[in-house]
C-alpha positions as CSV (number, residue, x, y, z in Angstrom):
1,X,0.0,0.0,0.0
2,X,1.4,3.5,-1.0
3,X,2.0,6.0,1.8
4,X,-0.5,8.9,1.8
5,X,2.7,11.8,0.8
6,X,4.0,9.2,-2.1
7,X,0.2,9.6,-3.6
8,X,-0.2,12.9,-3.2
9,X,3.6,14.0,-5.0
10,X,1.9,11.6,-7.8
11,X,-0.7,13.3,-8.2
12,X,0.8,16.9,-8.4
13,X,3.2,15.6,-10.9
14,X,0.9,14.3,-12.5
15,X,-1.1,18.1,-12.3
16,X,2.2,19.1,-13.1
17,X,3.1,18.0,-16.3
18,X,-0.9,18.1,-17.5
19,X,-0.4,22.0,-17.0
20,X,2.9,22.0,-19.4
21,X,1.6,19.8,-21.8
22,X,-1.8,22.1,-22.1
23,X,0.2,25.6,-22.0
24,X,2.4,24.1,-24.8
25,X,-0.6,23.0,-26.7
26,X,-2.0,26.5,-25.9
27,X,1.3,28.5,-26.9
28,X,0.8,26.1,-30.3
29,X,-2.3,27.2,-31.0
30,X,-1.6,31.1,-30.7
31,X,1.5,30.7,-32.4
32,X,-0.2,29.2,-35.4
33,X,-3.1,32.1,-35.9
34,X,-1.5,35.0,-34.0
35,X,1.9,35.0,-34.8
36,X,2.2,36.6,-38.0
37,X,-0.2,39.6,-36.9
38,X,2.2,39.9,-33.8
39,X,5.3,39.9,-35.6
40,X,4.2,42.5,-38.2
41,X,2.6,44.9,-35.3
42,X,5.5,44.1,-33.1
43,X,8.3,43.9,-35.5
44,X,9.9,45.6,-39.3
45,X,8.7,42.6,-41.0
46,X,6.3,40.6,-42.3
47,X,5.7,36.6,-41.9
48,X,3.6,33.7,-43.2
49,X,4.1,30.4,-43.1
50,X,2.4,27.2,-43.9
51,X,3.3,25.3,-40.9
52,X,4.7,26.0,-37.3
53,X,5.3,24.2,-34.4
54,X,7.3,25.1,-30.9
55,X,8.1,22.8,-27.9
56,X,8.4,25.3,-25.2
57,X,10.3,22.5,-22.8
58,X,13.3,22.2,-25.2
59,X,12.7,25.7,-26.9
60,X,12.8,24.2,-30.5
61,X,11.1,25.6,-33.7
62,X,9.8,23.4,-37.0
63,X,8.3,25.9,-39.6
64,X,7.6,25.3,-43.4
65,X,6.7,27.0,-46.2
66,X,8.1,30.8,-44.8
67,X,7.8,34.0,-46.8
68,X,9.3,37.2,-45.6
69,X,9.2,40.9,-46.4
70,X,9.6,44.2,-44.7
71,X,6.8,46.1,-43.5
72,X,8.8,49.2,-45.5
73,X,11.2,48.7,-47.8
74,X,12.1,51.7,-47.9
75,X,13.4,52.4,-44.4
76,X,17.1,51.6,-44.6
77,X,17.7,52.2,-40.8
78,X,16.6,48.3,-40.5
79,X,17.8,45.1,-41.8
80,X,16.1,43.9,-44.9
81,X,14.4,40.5,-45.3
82,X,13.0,39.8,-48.7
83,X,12.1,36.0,-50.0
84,X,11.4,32.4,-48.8
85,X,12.6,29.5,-47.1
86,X,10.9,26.0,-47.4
87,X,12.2,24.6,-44.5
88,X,13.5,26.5,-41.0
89,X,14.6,24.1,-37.8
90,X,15.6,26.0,-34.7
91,X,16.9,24.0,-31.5
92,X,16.9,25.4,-28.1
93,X,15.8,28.8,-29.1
94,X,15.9,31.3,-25.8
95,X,12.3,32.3,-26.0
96,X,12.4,34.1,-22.7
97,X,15.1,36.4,-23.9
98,X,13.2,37.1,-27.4
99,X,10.5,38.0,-25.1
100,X,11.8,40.2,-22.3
101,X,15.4,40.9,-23.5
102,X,14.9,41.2,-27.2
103,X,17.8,39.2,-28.0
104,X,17.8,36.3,-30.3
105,X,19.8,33.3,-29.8
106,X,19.6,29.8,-30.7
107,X,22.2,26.5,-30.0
108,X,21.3,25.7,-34.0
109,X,19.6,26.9,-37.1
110,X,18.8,25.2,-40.2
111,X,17.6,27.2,-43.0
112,X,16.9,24.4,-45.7
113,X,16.4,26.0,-49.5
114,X,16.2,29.5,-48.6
115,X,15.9,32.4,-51.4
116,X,16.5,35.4,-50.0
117,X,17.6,39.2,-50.5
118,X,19.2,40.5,-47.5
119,X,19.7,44.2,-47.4
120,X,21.8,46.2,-44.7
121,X,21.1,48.5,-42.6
122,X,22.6,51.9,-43.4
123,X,25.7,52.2,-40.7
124,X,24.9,54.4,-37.8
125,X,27.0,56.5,-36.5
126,X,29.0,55.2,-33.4
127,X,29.3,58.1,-31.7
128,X,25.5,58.2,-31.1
129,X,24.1,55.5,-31.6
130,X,22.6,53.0,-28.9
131,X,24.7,49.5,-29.1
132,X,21.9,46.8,-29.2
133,X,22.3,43.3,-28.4
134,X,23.5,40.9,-30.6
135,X,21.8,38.0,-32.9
136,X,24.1,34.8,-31.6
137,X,23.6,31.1,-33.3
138,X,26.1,28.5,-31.9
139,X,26.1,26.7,-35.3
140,X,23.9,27.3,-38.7
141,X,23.3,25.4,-41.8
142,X,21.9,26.1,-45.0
143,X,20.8,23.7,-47.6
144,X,20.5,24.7,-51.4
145,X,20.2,28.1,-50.3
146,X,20.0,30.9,-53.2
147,X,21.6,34.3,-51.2
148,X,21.9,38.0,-52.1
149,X,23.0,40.7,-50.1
150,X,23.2,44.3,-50.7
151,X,24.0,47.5,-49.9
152,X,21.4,50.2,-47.8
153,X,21.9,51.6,-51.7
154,X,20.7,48.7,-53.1
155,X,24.4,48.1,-54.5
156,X,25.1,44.0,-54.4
157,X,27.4,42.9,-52.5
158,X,27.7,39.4,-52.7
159,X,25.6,36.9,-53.7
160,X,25.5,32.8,-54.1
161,X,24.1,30.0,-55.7
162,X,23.3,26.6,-54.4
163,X,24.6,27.2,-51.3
164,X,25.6,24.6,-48.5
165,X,27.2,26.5,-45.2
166,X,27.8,25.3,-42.1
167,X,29.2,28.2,-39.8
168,X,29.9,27.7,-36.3
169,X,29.1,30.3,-33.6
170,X,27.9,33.0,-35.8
171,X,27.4,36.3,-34.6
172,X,25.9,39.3,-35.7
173,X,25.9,42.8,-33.8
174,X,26.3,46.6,-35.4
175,X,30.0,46.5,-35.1
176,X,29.9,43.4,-37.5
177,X,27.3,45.3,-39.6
178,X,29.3,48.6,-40.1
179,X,31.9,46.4,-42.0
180,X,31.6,44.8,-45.2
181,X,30.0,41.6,-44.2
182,X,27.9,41.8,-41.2
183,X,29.1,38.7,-39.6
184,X,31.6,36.8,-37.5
185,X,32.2,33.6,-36.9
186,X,34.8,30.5,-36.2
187,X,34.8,28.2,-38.6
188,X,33.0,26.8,-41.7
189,X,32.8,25.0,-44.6
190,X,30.8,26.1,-47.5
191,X,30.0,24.9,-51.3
192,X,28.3,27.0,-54.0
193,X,28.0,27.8,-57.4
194,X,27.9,31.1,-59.1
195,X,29.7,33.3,-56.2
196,X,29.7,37.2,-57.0
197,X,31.5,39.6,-54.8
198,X,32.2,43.4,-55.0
199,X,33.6,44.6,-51.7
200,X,33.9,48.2,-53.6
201,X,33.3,50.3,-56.5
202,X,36.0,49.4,-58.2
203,X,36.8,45.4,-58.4
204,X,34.4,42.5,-58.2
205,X,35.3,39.0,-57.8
206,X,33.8,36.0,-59.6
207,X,33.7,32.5,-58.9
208,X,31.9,29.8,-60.7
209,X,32.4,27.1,-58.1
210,X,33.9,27.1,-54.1
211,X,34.2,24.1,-51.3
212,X,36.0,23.6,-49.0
213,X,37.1,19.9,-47.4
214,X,38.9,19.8,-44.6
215,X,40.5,22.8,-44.2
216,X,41.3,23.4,-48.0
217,X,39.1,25.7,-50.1
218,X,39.2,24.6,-53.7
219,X,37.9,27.5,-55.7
220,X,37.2,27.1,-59.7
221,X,37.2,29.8,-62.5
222,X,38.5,32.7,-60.3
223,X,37.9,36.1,-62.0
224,X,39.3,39.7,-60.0
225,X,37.4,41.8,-62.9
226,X,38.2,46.1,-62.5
């Protein structure tokens, strides 16, 4: 026969864990008919998607069929997001900081045949501007991914076809996006086709193929054009 206390701690437990699994079922539910209305009152973008799901006890993130945009193009005081991504897998994504913080970070990300224009912010001046807190990933990988990225002008600055990247502990803060490319990172290993680069008005590199295996980067038809 149990003891009277062993029943009871069963019983909250099992209260316990009926809670979690009906807030996460709740959390589901808002996420899947609020969300993009939050994001675009809350946020400089706009986001649909086709499917989304979030486990709140592990912080991960499944979501297919994503689209994209800013709310206005125009404003070039904000990062630009412009395109799709079929598949997007985030693990252990710190939902408490996104909420009270307003920091992103996340232990992975997998962006799985994204086509996207990124445009950068115009570069604030450091002498007045407010430092805000950083966009950190541990490790992110992209699959088949079509990139551009250009200029607050609209200039190009790099872009890449069928891309697979793996980057570890990428990071992404204004110091980063003051300079040409608004990252840093540790290591990687990328493959792509098609690679454009123009760092400045005067040279732009070509490349029709790039990978790299273990350590080496094999690059093929290398063009430094005037």
């Amino acid at each position: 026969m149990k003891k009277p206390w062993v029943k009871r701690l069963l019983i909250g437990l099992g209260i316990f864990l009926g809670l979690i699994l009906i807030v996460n079922l709740a959390i589901n539910i808002w996420l899947k008919t609020q969300l993009p209305d939050y994001i675009k009152k809350n946020t400089d973008y706009k986001v649909s998607y086709k499917s989304l799901g979030v486990d709140l006890g592990t912080g991960n993130i499944f979501a297919t069929g994503i689209t994209i945009n800013n709310k206005n193009p125009k404003n070039v005081t904000v990062m630009g997001f412009q395109g799709t991504i079929d598949t997007l897998k985030v693990s252990r994504f710190g939902i408490y900081d996104a909420i009270f913080n307003k920091t992103i970070s996340s232990s992975d990300l997998l962006l799985s045949k994204p086509n996207l224009n990124i445009i950068l912010a115009k570069p604030k001046d450091k002498k007045t501007a407010k430092q805000t807190n950083p966009i950190s990933f541990e490790n992110i990988k992209i699959n088949n991914g079509t990139i551009r990225i250009f200029k607050y002008t609209k200039q190009k600055l790099v872009s890449v076809n069928d891309l697979d990247l793996v980057v570890e502990n990428l990071q992404l803060n204004e110091e980063t996006v003051d300079n040409k490319l608004p990252v840093t990172f540790d290591q990687y290993s990328i493959k792509g086709k098609d690679i454009f680069f123009q760092p400045d008005d005067i040279y732009t590199l070509k490349i029709n193929k790039i990978k790299t295996t273990n350590g080496q980067v094999s690059i093929d038809q290398f063009q430094l054009l005037p």
